[in-house]
Backbone as a ProteinNet text record, in pm:
[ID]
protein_1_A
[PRIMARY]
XXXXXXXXXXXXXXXXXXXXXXXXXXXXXXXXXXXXXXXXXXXXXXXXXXXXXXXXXXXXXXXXXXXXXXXXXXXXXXXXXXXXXXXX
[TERTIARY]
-453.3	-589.9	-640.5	-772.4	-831.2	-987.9	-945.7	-1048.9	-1146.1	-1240	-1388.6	-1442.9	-1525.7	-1606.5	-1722.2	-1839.7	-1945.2	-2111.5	-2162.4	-2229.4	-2327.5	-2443	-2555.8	-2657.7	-2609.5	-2644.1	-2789.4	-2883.1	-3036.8	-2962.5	-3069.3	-3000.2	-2983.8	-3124.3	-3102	-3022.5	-2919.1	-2825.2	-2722	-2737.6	-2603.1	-2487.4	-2369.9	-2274.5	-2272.4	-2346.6	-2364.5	-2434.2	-2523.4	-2608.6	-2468.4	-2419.2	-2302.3	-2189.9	-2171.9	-2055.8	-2078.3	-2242.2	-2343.2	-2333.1	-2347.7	-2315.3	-2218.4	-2170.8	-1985.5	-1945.6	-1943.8	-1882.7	-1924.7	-2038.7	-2012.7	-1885.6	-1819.8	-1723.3	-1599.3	-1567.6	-1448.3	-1486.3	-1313.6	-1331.3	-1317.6	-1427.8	-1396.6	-1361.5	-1250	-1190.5	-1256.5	-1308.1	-1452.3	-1521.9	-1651.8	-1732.8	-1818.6	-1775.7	-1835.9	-1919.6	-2037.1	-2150	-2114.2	-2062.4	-2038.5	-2171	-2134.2	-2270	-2242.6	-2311.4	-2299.2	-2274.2	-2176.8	-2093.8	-2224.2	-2287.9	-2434.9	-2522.9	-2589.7	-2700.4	-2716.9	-2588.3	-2621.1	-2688.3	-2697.2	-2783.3	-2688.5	-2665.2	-2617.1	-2648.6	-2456.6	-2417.1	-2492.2	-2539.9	-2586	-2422.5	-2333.8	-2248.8	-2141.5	-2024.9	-1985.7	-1837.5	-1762.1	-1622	-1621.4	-1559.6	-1558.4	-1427.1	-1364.9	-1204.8	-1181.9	-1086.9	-1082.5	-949.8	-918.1	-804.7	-695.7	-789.4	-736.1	-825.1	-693.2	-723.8	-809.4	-771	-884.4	-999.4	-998	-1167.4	-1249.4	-1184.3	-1216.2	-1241.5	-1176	-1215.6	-1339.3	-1344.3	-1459.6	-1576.2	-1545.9	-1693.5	-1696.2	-1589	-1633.9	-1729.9	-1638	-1732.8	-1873.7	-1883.3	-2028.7	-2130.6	-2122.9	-2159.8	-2251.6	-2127	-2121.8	-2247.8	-2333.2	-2476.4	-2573.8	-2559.5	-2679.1	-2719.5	-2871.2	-2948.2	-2968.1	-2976.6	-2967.1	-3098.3	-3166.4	-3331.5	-3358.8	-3397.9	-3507.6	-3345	-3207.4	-3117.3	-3038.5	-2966.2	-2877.7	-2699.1	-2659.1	-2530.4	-2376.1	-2304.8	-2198.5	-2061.8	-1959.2	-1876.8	-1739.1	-1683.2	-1506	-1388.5	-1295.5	-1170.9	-1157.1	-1146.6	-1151.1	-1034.6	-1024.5	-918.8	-866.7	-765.1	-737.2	-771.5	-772.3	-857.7	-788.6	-804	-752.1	-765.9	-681.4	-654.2	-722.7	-808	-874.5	-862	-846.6	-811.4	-934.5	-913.4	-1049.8	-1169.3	-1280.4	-1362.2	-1405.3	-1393.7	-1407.6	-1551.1
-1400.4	-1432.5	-1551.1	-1571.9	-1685.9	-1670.2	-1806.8	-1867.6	-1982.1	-1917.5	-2014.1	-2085.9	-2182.5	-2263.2	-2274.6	-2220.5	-2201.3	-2304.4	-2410.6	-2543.8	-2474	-2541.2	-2542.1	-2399.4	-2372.8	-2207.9	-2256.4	-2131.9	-2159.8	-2162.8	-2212.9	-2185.5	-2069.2	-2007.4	-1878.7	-1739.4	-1773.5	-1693.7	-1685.2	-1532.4	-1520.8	-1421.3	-1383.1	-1338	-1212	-1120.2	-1011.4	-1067.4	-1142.9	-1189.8	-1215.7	-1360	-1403.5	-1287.1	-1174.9	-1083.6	-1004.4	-956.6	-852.8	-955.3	-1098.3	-1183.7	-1166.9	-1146.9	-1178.5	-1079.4	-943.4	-808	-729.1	-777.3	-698.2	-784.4	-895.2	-884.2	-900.5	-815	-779.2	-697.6	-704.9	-680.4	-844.4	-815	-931	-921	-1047	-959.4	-1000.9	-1199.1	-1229.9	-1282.5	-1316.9	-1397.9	-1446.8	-1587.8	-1645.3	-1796.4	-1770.5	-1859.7	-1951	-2110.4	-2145.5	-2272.7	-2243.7	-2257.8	-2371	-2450.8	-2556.8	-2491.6	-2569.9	-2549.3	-2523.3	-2607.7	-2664.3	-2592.9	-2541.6	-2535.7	-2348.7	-2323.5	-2185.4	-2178	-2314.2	-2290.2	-2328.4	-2273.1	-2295.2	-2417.5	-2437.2	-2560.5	-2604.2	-2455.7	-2475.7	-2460.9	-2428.5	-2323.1	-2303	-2208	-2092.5	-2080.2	-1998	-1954.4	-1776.2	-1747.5	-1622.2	-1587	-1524	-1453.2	-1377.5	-1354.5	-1227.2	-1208.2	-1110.9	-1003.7	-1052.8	-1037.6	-1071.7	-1176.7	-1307.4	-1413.2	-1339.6	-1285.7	-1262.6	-1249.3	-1159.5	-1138.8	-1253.9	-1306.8	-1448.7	-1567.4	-1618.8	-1692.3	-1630.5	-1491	-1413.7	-1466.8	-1465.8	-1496.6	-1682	-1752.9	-1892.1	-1909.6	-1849.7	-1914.1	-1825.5	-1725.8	-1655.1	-1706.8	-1785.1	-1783.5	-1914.1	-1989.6	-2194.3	-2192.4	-2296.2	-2365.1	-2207.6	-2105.3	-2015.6	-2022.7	-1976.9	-1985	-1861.3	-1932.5	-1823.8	-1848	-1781.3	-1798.5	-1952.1	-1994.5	-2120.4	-2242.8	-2236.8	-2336.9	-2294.1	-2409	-2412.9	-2422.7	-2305.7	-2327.4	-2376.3	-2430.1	-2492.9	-2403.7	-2339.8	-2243.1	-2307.6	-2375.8	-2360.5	-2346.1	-2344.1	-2301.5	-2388	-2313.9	-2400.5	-2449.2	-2627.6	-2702.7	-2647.8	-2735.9	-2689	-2795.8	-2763.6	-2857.5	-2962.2	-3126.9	-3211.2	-3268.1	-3299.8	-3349.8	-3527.1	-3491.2	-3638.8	-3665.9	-3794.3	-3847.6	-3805.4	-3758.8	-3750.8	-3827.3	-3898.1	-3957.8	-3937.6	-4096.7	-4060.2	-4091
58.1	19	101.3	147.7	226.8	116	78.9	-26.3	32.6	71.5	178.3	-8.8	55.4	-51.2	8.2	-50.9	15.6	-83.9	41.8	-21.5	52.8	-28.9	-9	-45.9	-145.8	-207.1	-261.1	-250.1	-326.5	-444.7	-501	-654.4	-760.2	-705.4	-737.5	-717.2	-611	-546.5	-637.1	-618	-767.5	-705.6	-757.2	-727.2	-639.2	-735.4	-597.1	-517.1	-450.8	-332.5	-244.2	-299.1	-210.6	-227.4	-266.6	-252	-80.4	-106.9	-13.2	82.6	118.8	227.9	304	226.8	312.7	289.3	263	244.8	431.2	467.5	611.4	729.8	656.2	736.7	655.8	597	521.6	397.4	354.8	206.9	103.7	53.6	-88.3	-167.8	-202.1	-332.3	-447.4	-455.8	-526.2	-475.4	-501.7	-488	-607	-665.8	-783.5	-728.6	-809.3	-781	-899.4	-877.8	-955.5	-1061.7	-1195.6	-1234.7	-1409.6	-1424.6	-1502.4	-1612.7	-1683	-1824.2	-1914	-1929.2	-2023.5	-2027.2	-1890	-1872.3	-1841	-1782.1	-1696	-1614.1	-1516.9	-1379.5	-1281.7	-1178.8	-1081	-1022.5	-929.1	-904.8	-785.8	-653.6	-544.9	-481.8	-515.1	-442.4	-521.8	-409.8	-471.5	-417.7	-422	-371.7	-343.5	-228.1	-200.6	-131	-147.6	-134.3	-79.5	32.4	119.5	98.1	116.7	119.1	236.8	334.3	494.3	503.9	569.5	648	769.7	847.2	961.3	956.1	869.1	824.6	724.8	602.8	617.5	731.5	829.6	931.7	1028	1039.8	1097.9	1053	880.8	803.4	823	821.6	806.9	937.1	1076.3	1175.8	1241.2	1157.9	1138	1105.6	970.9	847.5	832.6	888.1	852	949.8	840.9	937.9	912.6	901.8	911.7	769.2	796.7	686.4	550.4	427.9	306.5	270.3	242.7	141.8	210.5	342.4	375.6	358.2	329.3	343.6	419.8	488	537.5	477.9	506.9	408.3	490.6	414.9	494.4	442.1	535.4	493.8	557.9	491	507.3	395	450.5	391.7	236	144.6	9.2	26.4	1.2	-27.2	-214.9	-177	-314.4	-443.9	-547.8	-669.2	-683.6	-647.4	-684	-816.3	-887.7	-1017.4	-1023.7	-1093.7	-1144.2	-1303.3	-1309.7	-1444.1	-1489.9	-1609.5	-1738.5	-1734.1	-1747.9	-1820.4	-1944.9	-2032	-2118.7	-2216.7
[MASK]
++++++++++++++++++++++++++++++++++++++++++++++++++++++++++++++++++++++++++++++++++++++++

């Protein structure tokens, strides 16, 4: 699996949009628009999953800097979730 993290999403861009993005260069296995606990509005981006590394890196350096609905979106390799202490 090659897991991209994808910034700078309209806000209105929802899962199938970003699936139909990135599906002409591969197969996806998801693409989730990630979206506030509270509110149900989107964060302004997202995570999308490929099957094959190749075709993932195809889409990062396609992708990164071109424009979605009037923004500019930024596409690389999702780090992985670092652990932060709570606030309380």
């Amino acid at each position: 699996m090659y897991k991209l993290f994808v910034g700078g999403l309209p806000f209105a861009t929802t899962d199938d949009e970003l699936n139909e993005l990135f599906a002409t260069y591969g197969t996806v296995a998801s693409a989730v628009v990630v979206k506030d606990r509270d509110t149900g509005r989107s964060k302004g981006f997202g995570f999308v999953e490929f099957e094959n590394d190749d075709e993932g890196k195809a889409a990062e350096q396609a992708l990164n800097g071109s424009d979605l609905g009037g923004r500019s979106i930024t596409v690389n390799e999702a780090r992985p979730k670092e652990d932060k202490p709570r606030r309380f």
